[in-house]
C-alpha positions as CSV (number, residue, x, y, z in Angstrom):
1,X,46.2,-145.8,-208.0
2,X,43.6,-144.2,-210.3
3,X,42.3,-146.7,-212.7
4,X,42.4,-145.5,-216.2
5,X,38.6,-145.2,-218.7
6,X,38.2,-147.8,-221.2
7,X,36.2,-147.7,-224.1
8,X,34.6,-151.2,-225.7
9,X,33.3,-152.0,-228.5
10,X,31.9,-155.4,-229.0
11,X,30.9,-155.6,-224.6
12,X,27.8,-157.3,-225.4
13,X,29.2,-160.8,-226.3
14,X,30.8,-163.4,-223.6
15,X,34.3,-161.9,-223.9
16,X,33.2,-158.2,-223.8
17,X,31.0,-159.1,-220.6
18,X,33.5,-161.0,-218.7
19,X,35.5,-158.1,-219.5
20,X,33.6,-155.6,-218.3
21,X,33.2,-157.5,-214.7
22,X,37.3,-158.0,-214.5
23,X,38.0,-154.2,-215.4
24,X,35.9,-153.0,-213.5
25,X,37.0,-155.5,-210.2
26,X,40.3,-153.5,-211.1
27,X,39.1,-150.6,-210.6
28,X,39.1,-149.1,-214.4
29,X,35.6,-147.4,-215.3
30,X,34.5,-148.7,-218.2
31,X,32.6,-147.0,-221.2
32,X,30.5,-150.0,-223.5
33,X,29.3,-148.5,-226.8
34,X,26.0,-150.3,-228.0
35,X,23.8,-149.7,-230.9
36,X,20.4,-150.7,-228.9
37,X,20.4,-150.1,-225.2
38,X,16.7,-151.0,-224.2
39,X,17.5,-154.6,-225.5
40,X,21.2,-154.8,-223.9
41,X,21.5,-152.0,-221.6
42,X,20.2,-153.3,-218.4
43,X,21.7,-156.4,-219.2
44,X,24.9,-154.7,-219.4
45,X,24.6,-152.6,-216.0
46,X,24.5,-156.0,-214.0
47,X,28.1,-156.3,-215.0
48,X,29.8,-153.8,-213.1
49,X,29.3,-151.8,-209.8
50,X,27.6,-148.2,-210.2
51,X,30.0,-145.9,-211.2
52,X,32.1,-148.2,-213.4
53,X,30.1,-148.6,-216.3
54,X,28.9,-146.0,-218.6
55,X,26.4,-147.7,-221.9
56,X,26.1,-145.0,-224.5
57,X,24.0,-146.0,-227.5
58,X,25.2,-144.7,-230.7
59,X,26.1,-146.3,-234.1
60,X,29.6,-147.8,-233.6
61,X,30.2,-147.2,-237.6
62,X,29.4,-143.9,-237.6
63,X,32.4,-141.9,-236.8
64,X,31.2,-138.4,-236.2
65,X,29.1,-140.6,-233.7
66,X,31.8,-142.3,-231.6
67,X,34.9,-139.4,-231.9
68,X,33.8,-137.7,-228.6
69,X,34.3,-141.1,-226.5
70,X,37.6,-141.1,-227.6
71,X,38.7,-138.7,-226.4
72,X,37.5,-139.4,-223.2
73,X,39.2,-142.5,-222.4
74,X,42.7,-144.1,-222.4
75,X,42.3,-147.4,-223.3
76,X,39.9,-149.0,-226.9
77,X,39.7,-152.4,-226.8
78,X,37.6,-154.1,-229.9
79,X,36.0,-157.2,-229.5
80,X,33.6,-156.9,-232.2
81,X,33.3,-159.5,-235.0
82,X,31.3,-162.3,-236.9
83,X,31.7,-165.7,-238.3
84,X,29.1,-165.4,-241.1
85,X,27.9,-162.6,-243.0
86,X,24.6,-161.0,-243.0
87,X,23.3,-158.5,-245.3
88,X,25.2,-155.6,-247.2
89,X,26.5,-154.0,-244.1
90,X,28.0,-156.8,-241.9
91,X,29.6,-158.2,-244.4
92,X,34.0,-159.4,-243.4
93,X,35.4,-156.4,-244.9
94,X,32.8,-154.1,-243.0
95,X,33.6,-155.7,-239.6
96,X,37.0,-157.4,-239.4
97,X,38.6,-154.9,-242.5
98,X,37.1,-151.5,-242.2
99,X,35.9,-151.1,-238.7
100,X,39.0,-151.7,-237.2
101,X,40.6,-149.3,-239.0
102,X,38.5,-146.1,-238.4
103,X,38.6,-147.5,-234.7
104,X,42.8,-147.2,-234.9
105,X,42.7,-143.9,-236.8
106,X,40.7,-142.4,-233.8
107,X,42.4,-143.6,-231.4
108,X,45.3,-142.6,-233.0
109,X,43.8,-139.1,-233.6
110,X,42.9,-138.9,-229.5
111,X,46.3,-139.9,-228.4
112,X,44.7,-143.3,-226.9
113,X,47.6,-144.7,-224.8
114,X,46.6,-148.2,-225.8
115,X,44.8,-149.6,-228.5
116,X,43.6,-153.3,-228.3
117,X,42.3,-155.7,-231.1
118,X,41.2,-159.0,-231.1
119,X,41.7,-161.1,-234.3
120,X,42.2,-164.7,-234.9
121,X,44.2,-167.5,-234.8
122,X,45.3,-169.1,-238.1
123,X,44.3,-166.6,-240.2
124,X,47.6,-166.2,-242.0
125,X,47.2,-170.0,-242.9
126,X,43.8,-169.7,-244.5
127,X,44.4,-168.2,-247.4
128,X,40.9,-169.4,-249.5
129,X,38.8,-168.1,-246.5
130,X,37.4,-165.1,-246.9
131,X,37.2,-164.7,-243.0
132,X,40.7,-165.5,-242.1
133,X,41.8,-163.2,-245.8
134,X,38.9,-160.1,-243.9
135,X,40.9,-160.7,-240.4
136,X,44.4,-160.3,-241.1
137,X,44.0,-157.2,-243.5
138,X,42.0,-155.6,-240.7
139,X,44.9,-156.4,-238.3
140,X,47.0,-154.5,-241.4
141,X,45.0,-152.1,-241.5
142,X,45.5,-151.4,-237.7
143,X,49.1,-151.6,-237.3
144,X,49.2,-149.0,-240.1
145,X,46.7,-146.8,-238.4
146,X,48.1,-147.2,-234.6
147,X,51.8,-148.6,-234.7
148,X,51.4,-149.6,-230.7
149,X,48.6,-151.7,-231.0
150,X,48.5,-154.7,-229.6
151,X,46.4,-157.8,-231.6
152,X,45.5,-160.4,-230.0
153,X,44.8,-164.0,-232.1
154,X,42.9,-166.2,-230.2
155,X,42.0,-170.1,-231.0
156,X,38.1,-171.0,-229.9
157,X,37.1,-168.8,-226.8
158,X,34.9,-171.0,-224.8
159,X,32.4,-170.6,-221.8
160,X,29.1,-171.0,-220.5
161,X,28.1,-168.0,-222.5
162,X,29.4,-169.3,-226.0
163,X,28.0,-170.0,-229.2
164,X,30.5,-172.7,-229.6
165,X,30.5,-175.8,-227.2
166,X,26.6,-174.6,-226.1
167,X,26.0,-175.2,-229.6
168,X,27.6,-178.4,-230.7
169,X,26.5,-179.9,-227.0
170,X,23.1,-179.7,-228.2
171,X,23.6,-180.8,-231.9
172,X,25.3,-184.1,-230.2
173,X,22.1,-184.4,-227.6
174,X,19.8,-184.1,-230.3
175,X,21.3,-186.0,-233.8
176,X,22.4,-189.8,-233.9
177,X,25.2,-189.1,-236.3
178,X,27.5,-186.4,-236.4
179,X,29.3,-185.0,-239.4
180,X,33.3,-185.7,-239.4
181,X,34.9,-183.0,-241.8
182,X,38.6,-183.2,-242.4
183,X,38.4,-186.8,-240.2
184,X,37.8,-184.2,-237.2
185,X,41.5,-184.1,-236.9
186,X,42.1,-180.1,-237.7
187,X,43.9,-178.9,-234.2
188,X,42.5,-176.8,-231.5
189,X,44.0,-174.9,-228.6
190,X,40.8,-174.2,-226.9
191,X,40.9,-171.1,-224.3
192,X,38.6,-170.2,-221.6
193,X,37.1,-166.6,-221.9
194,X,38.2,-165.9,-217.8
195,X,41.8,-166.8,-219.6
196,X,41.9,-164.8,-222.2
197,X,40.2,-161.4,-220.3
198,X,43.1,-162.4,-217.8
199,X,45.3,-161.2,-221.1
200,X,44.0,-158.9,-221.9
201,X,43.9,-156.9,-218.3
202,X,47.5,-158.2,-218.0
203,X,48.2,-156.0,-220.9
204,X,46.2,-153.1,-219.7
205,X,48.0,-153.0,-216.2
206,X,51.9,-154.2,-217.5
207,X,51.0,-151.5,-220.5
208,X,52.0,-153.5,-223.4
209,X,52.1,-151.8,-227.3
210,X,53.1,-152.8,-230.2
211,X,52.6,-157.0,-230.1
212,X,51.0,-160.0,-231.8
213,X,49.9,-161.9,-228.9
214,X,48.6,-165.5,-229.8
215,X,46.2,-166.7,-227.3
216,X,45.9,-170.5,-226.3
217,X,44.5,-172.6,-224.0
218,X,46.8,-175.4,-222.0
219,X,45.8,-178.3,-224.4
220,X,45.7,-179.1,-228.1
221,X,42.7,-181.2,-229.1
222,X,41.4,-182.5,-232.4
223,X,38.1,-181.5,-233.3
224,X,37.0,-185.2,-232.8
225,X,38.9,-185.0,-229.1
226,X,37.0,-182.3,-228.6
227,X,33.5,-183.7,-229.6
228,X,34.5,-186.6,-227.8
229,X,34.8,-184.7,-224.8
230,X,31.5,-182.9,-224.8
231,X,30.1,-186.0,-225.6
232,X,31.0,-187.7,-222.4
233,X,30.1,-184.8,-220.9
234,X,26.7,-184.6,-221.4
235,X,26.4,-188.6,-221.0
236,X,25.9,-189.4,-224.9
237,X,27.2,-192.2,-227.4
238,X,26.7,-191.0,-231.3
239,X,28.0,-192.5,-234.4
240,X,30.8,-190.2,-235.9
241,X,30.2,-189.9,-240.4
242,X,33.2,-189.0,-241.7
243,X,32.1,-186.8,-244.5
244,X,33.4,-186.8,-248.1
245,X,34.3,-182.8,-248.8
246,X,31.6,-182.7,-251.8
247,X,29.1,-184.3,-249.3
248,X,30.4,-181.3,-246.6
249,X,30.0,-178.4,-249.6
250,X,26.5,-179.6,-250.3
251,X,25.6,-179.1,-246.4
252,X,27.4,-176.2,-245.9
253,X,25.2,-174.4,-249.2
254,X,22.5,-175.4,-247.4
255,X,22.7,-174.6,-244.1
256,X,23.9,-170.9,-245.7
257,X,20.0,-170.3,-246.5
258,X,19.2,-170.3,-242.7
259,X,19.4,-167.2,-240.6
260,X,21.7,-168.7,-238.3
261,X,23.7,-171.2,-240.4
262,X,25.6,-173.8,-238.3
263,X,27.7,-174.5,-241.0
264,X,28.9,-171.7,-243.9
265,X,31.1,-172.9,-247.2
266,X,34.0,-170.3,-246.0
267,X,33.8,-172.0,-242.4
268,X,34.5,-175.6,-244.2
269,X,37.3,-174.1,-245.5
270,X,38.8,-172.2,-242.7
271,X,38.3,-175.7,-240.8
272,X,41.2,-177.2,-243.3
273,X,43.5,-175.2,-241.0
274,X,44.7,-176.0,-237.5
275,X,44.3,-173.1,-234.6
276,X,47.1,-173.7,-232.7
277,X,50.2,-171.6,-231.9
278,X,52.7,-170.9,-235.0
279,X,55.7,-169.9,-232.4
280,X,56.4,-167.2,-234.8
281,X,54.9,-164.3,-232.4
282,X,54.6,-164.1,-228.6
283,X,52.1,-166.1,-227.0
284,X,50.1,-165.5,-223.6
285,X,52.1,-168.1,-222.0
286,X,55.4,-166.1,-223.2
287,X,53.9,-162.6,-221.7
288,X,53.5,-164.5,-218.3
289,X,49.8,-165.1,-218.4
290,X,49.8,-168.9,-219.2
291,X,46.1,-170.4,-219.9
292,X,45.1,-172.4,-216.4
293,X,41.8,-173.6,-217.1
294,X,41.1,-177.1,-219.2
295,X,38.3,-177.5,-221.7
296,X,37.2,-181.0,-220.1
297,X,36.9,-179.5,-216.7
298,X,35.7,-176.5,-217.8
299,X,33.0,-178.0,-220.0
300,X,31.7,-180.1,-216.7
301,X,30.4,-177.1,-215.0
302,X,27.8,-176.4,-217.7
303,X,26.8,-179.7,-219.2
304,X,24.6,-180.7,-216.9
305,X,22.0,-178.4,-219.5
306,X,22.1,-180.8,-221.9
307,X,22.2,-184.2,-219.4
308,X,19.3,-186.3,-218.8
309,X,18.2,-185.5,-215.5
310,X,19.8,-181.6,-215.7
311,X,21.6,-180.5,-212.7
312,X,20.7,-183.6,-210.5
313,X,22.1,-186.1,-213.0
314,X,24.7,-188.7,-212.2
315,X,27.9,-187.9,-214.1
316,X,29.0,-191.5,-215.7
317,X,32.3,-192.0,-217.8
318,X,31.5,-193.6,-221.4
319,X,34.9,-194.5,-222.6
C-alpha cells in the first residue's frame, strides 16, 4: 500500500517528533513546516529515514506562503500551540483561534482528505481562562471551516521530552516547599506522547472525519498524586504549602514578568478545573486505541536526571 503525504505543523515539539518517527515507520512521507530550519532542521531529519521527511522553512502564518503544500499532501495535522503568551503575535487568539482556522480553510480549499487538530481537555469547563475560552473557539472555528475534522482534546501529554514533569521534577529537586493550589486535588488523566501519536496514526490508517476525540491516559491522579509520584521518583521528601488563592495570584503576577513563567494568572485559573474525561464525546479508549502506558512507570525511565547519583542511583521507595 502506498502511504499517503502528511503535512505538520507544530513537528518540532515532543508530540510532532514522535510523530514524525511513527508516520514515517508506517510508511507515510512526511512534510514538517518550520519557520527556522538551521536551528531545527537537522534536528528534524534524525527523525525519519531519507525519503520520508521533507522540512520546508516558511512562515506558517503566512498563507500565500504555505497554500502550495497543501495541495501536495493528503493528510494536515496541527500540533501547534502555547500555554502563555508572548508578544503581539503569539498571543491565544493568534495561535489556538486564528491559525487553526486559515489552516482548515486550506485544507478545505485543497480537498485535504483529513484534517487533524489537537486542542485540549477541559476547555469547555474553563470558562474565565483565556486559554481554554482561545482553544475551543479555534476548534469552532475549525469544524466551521472543515466539517470532517477530527479534534483531538488531550489531558497532560507527558514524556522524556516534556516541559511538564521535566519541569516540576526539577522544581521539587531544587525547592524545600512546594506550592499546593486548589489543595493539589484538580484531576489529571495523564497520557504518554507514544499514546496519544498511537491516536492519532490510528485515525490516519482507520480514516476517521468528523469527531471529538478526548484523549486520556489509563489513570486519574490529583495534582498532589502526581507530585507525589515524581517525588518518589527522583528520591525526594518536600514539605507540601497549601497556598491561599490571593497568596497564588500574587506569585502567579510575578512569575508573568519572567520570559518563561512557570506559573501565569490564566494558568491558576484553568487549574480550578479537572482534565479528565467528560463522557460526552468519544474517547481514545472508545475508538479502540486505549492508553497502555502509566505515568509512575513511565516517569521511572527518566528520573534518574534528577536523582542523586544520576543513572547509577539506587531507586528507594519513600512512602
Amino acid at each position: 500500500m502506498k502511504g499517503k503525504n502528511c503535512l505538520i505543523f507544530g513537528g518540532t515539539g515532543q508530540i510532532g517528533r514522535n510523530l514524525i518517527r511513527k508516520l514515517a515507520t508506517n510508511n507515510y512521507k512526511v512534510t514538517v513546516v518550520t519557520r527556522n530550519i538551521h536551528t531545527k532542521g537537522n534536528f528534524i531529519k534524525t527523525q525519519a529515514n531519507a525519503g520520508y521527511i521533507d522540512i520546508v522553512e516558511v512562515n506558517p502564518f503566512n498563507e500565500k506562503e504555505i497554500k502550495p503544500f497543501f495541495e501536495k499532501n493528503d493528510i494536515c495535522i496541527n500540533l501547534i500551540g502555547i500555554l502563555f503568551e508572548k508578544g503581539k503575535k503569539n498571543t491565544f487568539v493568534n495561535i489556538h483561534t486564528n491559525f487553526p482556522m486559515m489552516l482548515a480553510k486550506l485544507a478545505h480549499q485543497s480537498k485535504i482528505q483529513q484534517f487533524i487538530h489537537v486542542s485540549a481537555l477541559g476547555i469547555e469547563k474553563a470558562i474565565d481562562s483565556e486559554y481554554a475560552i482561545s482553544k475551543l473557539n479555534g476548534e469552532k472555528n475549525v469544524s466551521k471551516s472543515f466539517n470532517k475534522a477530527v479534534i483531538l482534546r488531550p489531558s497532560i501529554v507527558y514524556s522524556i521530552d516534556d516541559n511538564f514533569s521535566t519541569t516540576f521534577m526539577t522544581l521539587l529537586n531544587n525547592l524545600p516547599i512546594f506550592p499546593l493550589y486548589y489543595n493539589g486535588q484538580t484531576k489529571f488523566s495523564p497520557i504518554h506522547c507514544s499514546d496519544l501519536t498511537d491516536v492519532i496514526l490510528n485515525i490516519i490508517k482507520k480514516n476517521i472525519n468528523s469527531k471529538i476525540i478526548e484523549c486520556v491516559g489509563p489513570e486519574i491522579l490529583s495534582f498532589k498524586e502526581i507530585l507525589s509520584i515524581l517525588l518518589n521518583s527522583i528520591g525526594k521528601k518536600r514539605f507540601f504549602l497549601p497556598f491561599p488563592l490571593f497568596a497564588a495570584n500574587i506569585t502567579a503576577k510575578i512569575f508573568e514578568l519572567m520570559p518563561n513563567p512557570l506559573l501565569t494568572t490564566d494558568q491558576l485559573r484553568l487549574l480550578k478545573y479537572d482534565n479528565i474525561v467528560s463522557n460526552n464525546y468519544s474517547s481514545n479508549a472508545s475508538i479502540g486505541v486505549p492508553a497502555k502506558k502509566t505515568f509512575e512507570d513511565e516517569i521511572k525511565k527518566y528520573s534518574y536526571m534528577w536523582r542523586d547519583g544520576g543513572q547509577f542511583s539506587r531507586e528507594t521507595s519513600l512512602d
